[in-house]
Every structure is written in C-alpha cells, then in structure tokens.
N, C-alpha and C positions, 0 to 999 in steps of 0.2 A: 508764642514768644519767639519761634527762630524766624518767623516772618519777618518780622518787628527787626530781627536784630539783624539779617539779610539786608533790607529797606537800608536801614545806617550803616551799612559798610558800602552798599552798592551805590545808594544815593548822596552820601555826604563823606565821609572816612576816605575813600577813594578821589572822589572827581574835585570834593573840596580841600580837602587834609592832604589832598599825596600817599593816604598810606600804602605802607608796603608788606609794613608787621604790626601786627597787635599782639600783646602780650596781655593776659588776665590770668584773675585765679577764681576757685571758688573751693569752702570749704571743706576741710576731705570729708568726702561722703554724701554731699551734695548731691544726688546724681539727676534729679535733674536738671540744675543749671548743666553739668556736667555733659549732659544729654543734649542740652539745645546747642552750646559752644559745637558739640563734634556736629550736630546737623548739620550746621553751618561751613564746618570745615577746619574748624580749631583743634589742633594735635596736641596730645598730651605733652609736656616736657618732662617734669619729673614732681613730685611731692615735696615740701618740704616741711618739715617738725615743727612743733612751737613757733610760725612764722607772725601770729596777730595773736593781741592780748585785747581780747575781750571789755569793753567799758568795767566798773565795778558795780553799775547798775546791772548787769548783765551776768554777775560770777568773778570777771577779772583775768578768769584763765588764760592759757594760751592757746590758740587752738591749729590746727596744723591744715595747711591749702594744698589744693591739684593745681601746678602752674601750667596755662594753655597757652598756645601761638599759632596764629594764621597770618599766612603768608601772600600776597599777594601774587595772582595766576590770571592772567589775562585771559588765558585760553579756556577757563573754568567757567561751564554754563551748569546752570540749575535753573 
C-alpha cells in the first residue's frame, strides 16, 4: 500500500496538483494505516478526541484520529 500511495503523490499530487502539504488522519489505533503514512513520510501532528461520529449503522460514536502531514522536499529520494 505505501507503493501505491508513493506513485500518487510522486506521480500526480506533485507534478499535477502542486502539492506542497497533505494533511490526513486515520483512526487512533489504526496502526497500520498509521504505518504506511510514516513510510511514505508523513509526521505525526497531534491526536485529536471525539473528532468523527461514526454512521448509526455503525454504533454512532465518536471516535478520536492521529492527524498526519507531509511536506513537500524536492531533495527527498526513496
């Protein structure tokens, strides 16, 4: 999966989109989305509490994310 997610930022995010920054999250405890984001390069920011409420087909709750951000480094080879 960090292939995959490498390819789109390398191939299209970058040279088509301009980016500079991405911002994501993924569930606290996730770890391995958690895992591929940092493969790739993605730094933790911070956590935050009750930040997504669950469908009510799903329970409803709230459940709390790891927010990530990669930065864009021209000089970074992998």
């Amino acid at each position: 999966m960090s292939a995959a997610l490498r390819v789109l930022i390398d191939k299209w995010a970058v040279p088509r989109m301009n980016c500079q920054i991405i911002l994501t999250s993924a569930m606290l405890g996730n770890v391995g989305s958690v895992g591929v984001f940092k493969k790739v390069g993605f730094k933790h920011l911070r956590d935050v509490e009750d930040a997504i409420r669950l469908p009510e087909g799903r329970g409803g709750h709230l459940r709390s994310v790891h927010v990530m951000e990669w930065t864009y480094n021209p000089n970074q080879t992998e």
